[in-house]
C-alpha positions as CSV (number, residue, x, y, z in Angstrom):
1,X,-28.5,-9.6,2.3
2,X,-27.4,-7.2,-0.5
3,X,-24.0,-5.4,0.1
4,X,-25.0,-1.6,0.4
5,X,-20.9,-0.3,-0.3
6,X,-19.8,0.4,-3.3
7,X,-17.1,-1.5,-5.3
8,X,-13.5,-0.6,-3.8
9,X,-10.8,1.1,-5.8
10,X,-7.1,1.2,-5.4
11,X,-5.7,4.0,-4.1
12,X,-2.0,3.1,-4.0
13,X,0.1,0.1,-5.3
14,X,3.4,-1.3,-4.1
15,X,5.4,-3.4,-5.8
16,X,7.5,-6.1,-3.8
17,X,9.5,-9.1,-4.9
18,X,7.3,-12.0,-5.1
19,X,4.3,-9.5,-3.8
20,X,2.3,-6.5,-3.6
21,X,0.3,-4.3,-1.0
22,X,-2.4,-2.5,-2.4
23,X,-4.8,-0.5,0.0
24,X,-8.2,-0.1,-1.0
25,X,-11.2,2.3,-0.6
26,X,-14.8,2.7,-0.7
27,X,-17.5,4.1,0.5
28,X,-19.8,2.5,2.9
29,X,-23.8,3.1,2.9
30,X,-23.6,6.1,4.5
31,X,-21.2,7.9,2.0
32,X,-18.1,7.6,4.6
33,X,-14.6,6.7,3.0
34,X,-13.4,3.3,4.1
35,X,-9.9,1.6,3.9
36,X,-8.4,-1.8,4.0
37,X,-4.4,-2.8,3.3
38,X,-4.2,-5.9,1.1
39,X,-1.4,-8.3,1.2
40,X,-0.6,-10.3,-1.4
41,X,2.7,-12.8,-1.1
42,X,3.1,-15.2,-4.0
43,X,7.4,-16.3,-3.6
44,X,6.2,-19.3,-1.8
45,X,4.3,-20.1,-5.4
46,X,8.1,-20.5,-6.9
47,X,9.5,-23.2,-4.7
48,X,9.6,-26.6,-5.6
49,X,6.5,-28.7,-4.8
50,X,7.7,-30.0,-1.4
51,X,9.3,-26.5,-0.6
52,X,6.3,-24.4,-1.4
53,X,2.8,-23.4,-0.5
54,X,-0.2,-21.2,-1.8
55,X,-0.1,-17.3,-1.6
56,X,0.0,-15.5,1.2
57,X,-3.7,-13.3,1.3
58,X,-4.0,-10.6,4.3
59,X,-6.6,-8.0,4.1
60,X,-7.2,-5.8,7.4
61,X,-10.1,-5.1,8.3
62,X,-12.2,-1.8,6.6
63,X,-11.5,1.2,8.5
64,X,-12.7,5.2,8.2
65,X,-9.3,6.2,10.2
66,X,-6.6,7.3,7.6
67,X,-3.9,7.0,10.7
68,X,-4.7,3.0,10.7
69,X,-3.7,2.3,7.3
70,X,-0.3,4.5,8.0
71,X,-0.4,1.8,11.2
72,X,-1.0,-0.8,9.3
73,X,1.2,-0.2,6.1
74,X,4.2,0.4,9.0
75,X,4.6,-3.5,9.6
76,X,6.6,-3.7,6.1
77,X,9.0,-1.1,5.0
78,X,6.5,0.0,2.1
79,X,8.4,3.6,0.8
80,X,11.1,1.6,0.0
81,X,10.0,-0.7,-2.0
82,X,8.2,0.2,-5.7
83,X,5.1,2.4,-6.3
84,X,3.3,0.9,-8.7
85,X,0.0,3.2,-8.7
86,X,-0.6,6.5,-6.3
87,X,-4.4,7.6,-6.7
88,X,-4.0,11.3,-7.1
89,X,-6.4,12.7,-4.7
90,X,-4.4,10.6,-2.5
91,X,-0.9,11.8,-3.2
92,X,-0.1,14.6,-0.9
93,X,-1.4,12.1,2.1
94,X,1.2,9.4,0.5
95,X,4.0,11.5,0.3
96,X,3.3,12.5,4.0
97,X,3.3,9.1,5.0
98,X,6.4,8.2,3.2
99,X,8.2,11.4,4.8
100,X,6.8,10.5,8.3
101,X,8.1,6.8,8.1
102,X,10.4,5.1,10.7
103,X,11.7,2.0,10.1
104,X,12.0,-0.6,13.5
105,X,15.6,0.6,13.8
106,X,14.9,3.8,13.8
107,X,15.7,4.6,9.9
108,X,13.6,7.4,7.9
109,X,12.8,6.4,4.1
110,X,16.2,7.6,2.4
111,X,16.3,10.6,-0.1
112,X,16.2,7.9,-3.4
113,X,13.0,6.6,-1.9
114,X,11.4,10.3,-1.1
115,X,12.0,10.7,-5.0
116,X,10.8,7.9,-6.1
117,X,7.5,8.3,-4.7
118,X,7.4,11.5,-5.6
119,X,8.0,10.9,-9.5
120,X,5.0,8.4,-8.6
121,X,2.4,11.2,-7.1
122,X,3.5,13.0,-10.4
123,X,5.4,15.8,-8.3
124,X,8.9,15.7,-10.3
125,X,9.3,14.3,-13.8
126,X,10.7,10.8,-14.2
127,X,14.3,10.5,-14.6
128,X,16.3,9.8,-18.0
């Protein structure tokens, strides 16, 4: 059966140590916008042989419903760690999501953070 979606693009791209989440879209058949968070954990690659394992894949499932990628990004503290790409018809939706964060104890994504993914939606100039 011939897969009637369209090849997925990267909207944004987060750098972590030994890992990265990337969330994807694409269109389905009918023309909606779809999304799906990828998880990609690789720091159990750099143990020794009897320490280690394979990398860690996790991709949610596609969904239409902006609000359950925000969900779904919220199980890792994702504005602080490092924007690596920021599609930018995406940005102002980013930087809301960054803004609106909440950490499990209760902490908002700190002033450094709101910056640096700010510099990465191309909203203030890079720092010397």
């Amino acid at each position: 059966m011939p897969d009637d979606r369209r090849d997925s693009g990267a909207i944004i791209e987060i750098g972590a140590e030994g890992g990265s989440i990337t969330v994807l879209s694409r269109l389905s058949a009918t023309g909606t916008k779809e999304y799906s968070v990828q998880l990609r954990d690789q720091s159990l690659t750099l143990l020794s042989e009897d320490e280690g394992g394979g990398e860690i894949r996790r991709d949610s499932l596609w969904t239409e419903n902006w609000n359950e990628v925000v969900k779904t990004l919220g199980r890792w503290p994702w504005p602080m760690l490092y924007p690596l790409y920021v599609d930018p018809e995406y940005r102002e939706r980013i930087l809301a999501a960054v803004r609106g964060f909440t950490r499990k104890d209760g902490q908002s994504a700190g002033a450094s953070a709101i910056d640096r993914w700010k510099r990465a939606c191309g909203l203030i100039d890079e720092v010397d």
